[in-house]
Every structure is written in C-alpha cells, then in structure tokens.
Short mmCIF file of the C-alpha atoms (twelve columns), coordinates in Angstrom:
data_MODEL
# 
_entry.id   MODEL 
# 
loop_
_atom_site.group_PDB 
_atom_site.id 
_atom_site.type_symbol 
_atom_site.label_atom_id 
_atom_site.label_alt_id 
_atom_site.label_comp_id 
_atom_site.label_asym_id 
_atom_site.label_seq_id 
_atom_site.Cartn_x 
_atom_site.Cartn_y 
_atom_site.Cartn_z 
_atom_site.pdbx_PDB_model_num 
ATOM 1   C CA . UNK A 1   105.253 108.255 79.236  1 
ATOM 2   C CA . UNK A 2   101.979 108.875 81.640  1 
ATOM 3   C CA . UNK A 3   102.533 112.269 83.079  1 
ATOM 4   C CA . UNK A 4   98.986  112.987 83.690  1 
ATOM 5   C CA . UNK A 5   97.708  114.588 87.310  1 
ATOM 6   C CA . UNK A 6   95.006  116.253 89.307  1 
ATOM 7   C CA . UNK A 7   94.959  116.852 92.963  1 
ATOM 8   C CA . UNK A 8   91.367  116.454 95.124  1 
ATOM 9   C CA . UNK A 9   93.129  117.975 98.585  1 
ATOM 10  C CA . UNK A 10  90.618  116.536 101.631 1 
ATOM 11  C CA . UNK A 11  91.522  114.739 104.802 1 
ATOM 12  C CA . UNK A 12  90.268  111.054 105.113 1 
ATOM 13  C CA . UNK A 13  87.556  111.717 106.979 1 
ATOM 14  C CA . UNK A 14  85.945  114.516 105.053 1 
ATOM 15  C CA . UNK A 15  86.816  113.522 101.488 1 
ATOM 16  C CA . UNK A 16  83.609  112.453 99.283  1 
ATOM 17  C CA . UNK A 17  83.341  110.022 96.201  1 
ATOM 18  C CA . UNK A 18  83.706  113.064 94.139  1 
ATOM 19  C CA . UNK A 19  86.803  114.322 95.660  1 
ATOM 20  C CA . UNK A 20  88.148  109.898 94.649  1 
ATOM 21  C CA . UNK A 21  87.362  108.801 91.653  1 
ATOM 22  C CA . UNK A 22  88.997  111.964 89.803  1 
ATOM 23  C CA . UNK A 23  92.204  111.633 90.971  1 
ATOM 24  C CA . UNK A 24  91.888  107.605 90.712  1 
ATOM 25  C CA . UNK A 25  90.569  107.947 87.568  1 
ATOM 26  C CA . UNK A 26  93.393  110.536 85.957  1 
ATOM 27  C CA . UNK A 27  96.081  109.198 87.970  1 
ATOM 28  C CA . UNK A 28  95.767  105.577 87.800  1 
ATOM 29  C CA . UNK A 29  93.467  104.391 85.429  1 
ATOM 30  C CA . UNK A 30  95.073  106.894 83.156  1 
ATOM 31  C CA . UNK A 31  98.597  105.450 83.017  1 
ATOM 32  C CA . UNK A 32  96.773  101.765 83.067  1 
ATOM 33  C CA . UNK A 33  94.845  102.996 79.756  1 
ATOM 34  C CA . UNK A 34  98.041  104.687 78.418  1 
ATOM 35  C CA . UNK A 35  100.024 101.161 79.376  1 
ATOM 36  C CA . UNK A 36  97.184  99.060  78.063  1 
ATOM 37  C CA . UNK A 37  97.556  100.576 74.164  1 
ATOM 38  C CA . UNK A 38  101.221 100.926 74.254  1 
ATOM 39  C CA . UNK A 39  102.170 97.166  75.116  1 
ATOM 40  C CA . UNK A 40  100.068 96.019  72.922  1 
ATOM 41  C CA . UNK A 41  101.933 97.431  70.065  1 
ATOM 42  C CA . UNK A 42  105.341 97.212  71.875  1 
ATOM 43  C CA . UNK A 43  105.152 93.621  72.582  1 
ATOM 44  C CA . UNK A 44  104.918 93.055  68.837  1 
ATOM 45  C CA . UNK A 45  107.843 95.323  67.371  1 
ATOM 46  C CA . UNK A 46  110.818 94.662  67.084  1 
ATOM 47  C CA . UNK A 47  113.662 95.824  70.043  1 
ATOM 48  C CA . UNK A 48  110.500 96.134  72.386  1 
ATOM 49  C CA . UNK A 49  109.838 99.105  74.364  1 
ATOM 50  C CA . UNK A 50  109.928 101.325 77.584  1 
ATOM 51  C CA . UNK A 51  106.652 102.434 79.427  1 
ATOM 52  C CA . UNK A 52  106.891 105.229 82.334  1 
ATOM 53  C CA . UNK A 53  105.033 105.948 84.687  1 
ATOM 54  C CA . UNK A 54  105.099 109.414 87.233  1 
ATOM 55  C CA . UNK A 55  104.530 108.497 91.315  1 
ATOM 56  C CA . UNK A 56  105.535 110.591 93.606  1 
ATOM 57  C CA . UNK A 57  107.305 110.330 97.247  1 
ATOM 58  C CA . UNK A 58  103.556 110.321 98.367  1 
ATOM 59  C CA . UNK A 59  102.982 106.981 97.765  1 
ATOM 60  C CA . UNK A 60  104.722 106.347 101.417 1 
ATOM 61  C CA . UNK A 61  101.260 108.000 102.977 1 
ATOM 62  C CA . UNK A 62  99.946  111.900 102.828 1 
ATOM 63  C CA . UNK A 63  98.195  113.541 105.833 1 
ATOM 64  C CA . UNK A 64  95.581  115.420 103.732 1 
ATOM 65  C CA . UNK A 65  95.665  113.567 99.869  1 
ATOM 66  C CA . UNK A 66  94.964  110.062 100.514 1 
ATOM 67  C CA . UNK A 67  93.150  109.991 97.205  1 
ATOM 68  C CA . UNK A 68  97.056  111.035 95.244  1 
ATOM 69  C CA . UNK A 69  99.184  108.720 98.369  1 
ATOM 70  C CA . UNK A 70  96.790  105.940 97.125  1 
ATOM 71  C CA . UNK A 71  96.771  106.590 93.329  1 
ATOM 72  C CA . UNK A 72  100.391 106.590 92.940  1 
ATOM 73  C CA . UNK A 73  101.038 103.856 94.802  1 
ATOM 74  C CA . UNK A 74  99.172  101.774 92.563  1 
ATOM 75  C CA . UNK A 75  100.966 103.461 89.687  1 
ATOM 76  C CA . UNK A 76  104.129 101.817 91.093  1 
ATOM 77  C CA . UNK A 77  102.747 98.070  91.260  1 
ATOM 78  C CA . UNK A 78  101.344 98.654  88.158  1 
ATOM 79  C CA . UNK A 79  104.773 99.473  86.571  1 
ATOM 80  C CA . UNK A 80  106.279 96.343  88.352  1 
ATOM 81  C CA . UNK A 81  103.446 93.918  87.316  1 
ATOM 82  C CA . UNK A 82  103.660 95.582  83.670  1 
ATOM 83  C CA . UNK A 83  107.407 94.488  84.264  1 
ATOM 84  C CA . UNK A 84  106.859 90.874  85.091  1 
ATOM 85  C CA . UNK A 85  104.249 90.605  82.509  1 
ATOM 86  C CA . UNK A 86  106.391 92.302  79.771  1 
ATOM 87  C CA . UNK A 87  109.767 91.425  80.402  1 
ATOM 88  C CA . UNK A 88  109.650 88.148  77.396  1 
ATOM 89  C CA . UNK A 89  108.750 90.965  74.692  1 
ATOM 90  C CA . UNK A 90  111.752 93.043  75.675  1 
ATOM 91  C CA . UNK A 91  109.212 95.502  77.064  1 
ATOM 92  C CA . UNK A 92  110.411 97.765  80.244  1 
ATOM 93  C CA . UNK A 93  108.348 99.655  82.513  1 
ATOM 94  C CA . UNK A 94  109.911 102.161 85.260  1 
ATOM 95  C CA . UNK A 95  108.460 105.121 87.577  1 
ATOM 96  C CA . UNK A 96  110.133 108.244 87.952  1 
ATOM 97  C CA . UNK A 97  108.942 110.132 91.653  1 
ATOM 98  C CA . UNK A 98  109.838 113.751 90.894  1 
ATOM 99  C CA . UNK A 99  110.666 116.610 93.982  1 
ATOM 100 C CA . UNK A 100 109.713 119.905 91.536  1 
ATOM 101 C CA . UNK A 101 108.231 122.977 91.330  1 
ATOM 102 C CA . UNK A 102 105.097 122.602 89.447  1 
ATOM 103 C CA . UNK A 103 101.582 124.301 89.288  1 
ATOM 104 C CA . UNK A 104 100.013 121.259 91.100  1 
ATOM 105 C CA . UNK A 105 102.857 121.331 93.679  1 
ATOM 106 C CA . UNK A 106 102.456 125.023 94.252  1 
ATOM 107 C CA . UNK A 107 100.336 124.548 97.632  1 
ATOM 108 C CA . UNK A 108 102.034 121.749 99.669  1 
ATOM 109 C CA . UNK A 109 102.808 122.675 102.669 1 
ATOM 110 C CA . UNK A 110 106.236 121.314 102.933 1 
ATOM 111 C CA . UNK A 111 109.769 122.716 103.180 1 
ATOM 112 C CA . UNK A 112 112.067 120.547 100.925 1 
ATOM 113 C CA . UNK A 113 116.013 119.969 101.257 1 
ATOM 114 C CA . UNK A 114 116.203 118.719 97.700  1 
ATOM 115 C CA . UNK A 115 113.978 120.092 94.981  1 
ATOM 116 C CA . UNK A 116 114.279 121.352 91.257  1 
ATOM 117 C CA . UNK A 117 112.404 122.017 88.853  1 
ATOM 118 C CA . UNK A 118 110.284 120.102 85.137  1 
ATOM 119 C CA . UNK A 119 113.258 120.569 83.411  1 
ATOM 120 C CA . UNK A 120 115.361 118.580 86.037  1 
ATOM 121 C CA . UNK A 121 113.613 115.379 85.209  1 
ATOM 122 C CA . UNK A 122 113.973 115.313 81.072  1 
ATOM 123 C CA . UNK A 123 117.709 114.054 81.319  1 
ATOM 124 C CA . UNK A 124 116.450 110.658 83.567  1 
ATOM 125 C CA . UNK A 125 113.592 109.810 81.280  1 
ATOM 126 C CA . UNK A 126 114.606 110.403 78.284  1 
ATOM 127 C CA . UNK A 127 117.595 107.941 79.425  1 
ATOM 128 C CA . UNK A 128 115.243 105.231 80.609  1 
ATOM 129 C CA . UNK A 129 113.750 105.608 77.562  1 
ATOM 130 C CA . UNK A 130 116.833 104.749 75.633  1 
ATOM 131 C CA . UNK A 131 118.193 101.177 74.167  1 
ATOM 132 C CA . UNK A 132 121.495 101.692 76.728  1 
ATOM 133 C CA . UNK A 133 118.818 101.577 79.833  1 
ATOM 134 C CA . UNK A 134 116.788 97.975  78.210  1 
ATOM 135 C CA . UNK A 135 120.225 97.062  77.092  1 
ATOM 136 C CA . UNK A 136 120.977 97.507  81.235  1 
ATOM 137 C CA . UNK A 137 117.958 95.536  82.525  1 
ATOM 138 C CA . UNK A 138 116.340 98.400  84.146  1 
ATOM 139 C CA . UNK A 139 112.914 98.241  84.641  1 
ATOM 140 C CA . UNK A 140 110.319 97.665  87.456  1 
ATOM 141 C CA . UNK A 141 112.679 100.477 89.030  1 
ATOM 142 C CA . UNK A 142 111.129 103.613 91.045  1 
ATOM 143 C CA . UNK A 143 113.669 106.880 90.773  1 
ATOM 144 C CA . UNK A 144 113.680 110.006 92.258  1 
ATOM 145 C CA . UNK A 145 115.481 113.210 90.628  1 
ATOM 146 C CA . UNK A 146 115.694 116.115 92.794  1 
ATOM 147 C CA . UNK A 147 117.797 119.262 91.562  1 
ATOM 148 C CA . UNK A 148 121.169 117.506 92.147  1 
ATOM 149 C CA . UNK A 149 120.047 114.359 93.609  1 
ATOM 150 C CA . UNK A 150 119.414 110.917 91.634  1 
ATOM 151 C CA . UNK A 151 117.950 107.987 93.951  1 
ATOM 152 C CA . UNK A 152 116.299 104.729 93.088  1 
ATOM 153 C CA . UNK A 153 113.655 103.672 95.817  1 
ATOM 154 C CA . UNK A 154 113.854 100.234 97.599  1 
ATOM 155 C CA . UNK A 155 112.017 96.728  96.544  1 
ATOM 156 C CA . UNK A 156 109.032 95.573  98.820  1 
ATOM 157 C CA . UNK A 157 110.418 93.015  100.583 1 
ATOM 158 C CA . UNK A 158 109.659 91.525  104.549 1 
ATOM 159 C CA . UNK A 159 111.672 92.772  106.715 1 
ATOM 160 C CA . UNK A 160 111.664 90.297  109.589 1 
ATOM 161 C CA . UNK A 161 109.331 87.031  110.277 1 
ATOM 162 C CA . UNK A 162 109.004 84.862  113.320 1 
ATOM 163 C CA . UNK A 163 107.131 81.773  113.151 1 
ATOM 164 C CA . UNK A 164 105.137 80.277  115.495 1 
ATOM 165 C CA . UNK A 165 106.053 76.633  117.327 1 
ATOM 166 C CA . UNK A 166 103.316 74.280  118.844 1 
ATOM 167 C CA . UNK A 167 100.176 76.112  119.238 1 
ATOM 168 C CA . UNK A 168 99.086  78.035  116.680 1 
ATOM 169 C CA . UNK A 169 98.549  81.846  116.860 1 
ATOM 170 C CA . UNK A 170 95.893  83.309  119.008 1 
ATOM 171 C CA . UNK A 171 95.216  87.120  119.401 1 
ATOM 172 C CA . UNK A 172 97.366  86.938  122.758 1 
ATOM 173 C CA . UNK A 173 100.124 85.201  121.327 1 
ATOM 174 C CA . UNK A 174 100.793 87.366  118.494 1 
ATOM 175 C CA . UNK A 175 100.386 90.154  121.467 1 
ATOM 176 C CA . UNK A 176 103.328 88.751  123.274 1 
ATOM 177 C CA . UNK A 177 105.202 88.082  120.360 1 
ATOM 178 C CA . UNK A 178 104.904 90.976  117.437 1 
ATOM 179 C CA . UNK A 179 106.406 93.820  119.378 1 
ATOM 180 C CA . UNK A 180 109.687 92.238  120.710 1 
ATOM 181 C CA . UNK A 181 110.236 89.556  117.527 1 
ATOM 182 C CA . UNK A 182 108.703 91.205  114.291 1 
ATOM 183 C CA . UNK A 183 108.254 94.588  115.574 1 
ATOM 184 C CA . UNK A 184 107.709 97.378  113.577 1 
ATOM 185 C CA . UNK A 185 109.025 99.567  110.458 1 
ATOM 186 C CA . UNK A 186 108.696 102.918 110.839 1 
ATOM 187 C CA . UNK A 187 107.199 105.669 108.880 1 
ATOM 188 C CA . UNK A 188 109.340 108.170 107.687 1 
ATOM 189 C CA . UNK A 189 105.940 110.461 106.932 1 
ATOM 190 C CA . UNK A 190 105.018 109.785 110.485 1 
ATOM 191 C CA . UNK A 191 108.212 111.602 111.895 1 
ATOM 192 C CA . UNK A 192 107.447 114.806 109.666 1 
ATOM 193 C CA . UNK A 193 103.842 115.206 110.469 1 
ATOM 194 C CA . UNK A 194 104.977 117.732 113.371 1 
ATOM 195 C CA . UNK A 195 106.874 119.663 110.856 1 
ATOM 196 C CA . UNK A 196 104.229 119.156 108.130 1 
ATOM 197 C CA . UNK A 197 101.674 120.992 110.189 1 
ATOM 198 C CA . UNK A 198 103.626 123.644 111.231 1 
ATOM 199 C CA . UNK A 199 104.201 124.912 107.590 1 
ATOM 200 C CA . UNK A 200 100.260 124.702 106.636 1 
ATOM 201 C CA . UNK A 201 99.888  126.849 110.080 1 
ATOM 202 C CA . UNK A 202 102.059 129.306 109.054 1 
ATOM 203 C CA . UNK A 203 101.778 129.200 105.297 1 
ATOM 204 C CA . UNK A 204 104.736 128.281 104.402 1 
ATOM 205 C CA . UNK A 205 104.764 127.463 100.706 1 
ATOM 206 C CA . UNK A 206 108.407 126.982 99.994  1 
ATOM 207 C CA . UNK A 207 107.579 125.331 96.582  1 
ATOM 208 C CA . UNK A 208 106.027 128.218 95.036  1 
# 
C-alpha cells in the first residue's frame, strides 16, 4: 500500500520545476518504486499478491494543482498496467480515491456532499487486500469511499467514433464533422469551477 503525498499548490502558469518534480517524484515515482520491489517478490510466492495505490478524484483535472491532477492520474494507469502485467502471477493491483479530512486536505477550497474521514477508508483496503477480493478478480479497479458512500470509477473507453468516407481528413473536414458526429464529453470539474472559486474567495474551508 503507497499512501505517500505532498501538495506543491500553483496555477499552471506560475508553477516552477521546483513546485513539479516533488509532487511527481513522492506521488508517482513513489508508488512506482514501492510497486517495483513488491512484485518482484509477489510474483514469486505463492497465492500472489495485492498492490494499492492512493489517487484521488483530482485526477479528472484541478484548477490550481496540476502537478497532484497529473501525478495521480498516472498512479491510476500505473495500477492498471501493473494489472495487465501481473495478472499470470496472481498479482492484483487497485487504487482507492479517498473524499477525507486530512492535514493535506485541510486547505481545498471545496464544499463536499460526501466526505469522511482516515478511518473511513481502512475497511475497503484492508478488503482489497484480502484472498476473498483476488479470489473475486478485482484488480485494475479505481474506488472511492466517502463517509457512507462506496463507488468504483469507470474504464477509459471511446465514447463515440465516426469515420471518414472518400477523402481523407483535412482540418475543415474534421471542422464540419467533430461537433455534430463525435462531439464532446464533458467535464464534470469544468461545471464546478464557478463554485470552486467562490469558496477560495470567501474562505470557505469546509474540510477543516
């Protein structure tokens, strides 16, 4: 279990190297060292093995922690290459995405319907740690646990295609075509970036 986690708060535009590589570093190469050592002895034993790995709901896109949105979402295809690449040693490898109170969570600006606290989350990976959840063929899974709520987070997958016939695609084409055939999937982030800013403007911390 990779639990490990710093926070380098900047928007895009004004974050340095500095502000990057530490929360890379702790964040992603941390649970890819921790991974790294473990599978090499799991692979070996007997009855396999179970690596987690902590994301977080940022991983859909942050306003202000690009740095964290872009660590954990490598700490989530990490866990689901670690479970392609494990899966004939009887090796599993889930994320768990937390909503808690927590130092590091202290500051974000952010009122939540759903949260709870450390403790919350002990029950859900201790059980993915357990024979009964490798015995269930869970892994490369993503879970949330908030307070009362349990949710497991959808596969990547395309969501529509179109295809072109005769000529191939040109910039102009694709203009035509993208908006009324493929269109779009929206951001759920995107929506809350109204309400988002409103709580840092009137410092609202509600996860204090």
């Amino acid at each position: 279990v990779c639990v490990a986690g710093i926070l380098r708060e900047r928007m895009l535009f004004n974050m340095s190297e500095e502000e990057w590589d530490p929360v890379l570093a702790t964040h992603l190469k941390g649970t890819f060292t921790v991974f790294r050592a473990a599978s090499a002895v799991m692979r070996k034993q007997e009855g396999g093995g179970t690596l987690i790995g902590f994301t977080s709901g940022n991983h859909q896109g942050s306003v202000s922690q690009a740095n964290y949105s872009a660590a954990k979402g490598g700490i989530i295809s990490l866990v689901r290459s670690a479970a392609l690449g494990l899966h004939r040693y009887g090796v599993t490898a889930n994320a768990v995405a937390p909503v808690a109170r927590t130092r590091m969570s202290a500051g974000v600006p952010m009122e939540l319907k759903e949260i709870g606290e450390p403790e919350d989350v002990a029950a859900l990976v201790v059980y993915l740690l357990s024979e009964r959840a490798r015995a269930e063929g869970i892994t490369g899974q993503v879970y949330t646990i908030a307070g009362p709520k349990i949710a497991v987070w959808a596969q990547p997958r395309e969501l529509r295609a179109g295809y072109a016939e005769g000529a191939p695609w040109t910039p102009e084409r694709i203009a035509e075509f993208l908006p009324g055939t493929v269109g779009v999937d929206p951001m759920p982030m995107l929506a809350r970036v109204a309400e988002m800013a409103a709580a840092a403007k009137s410092g609202d911390r509600p996860n204090r």
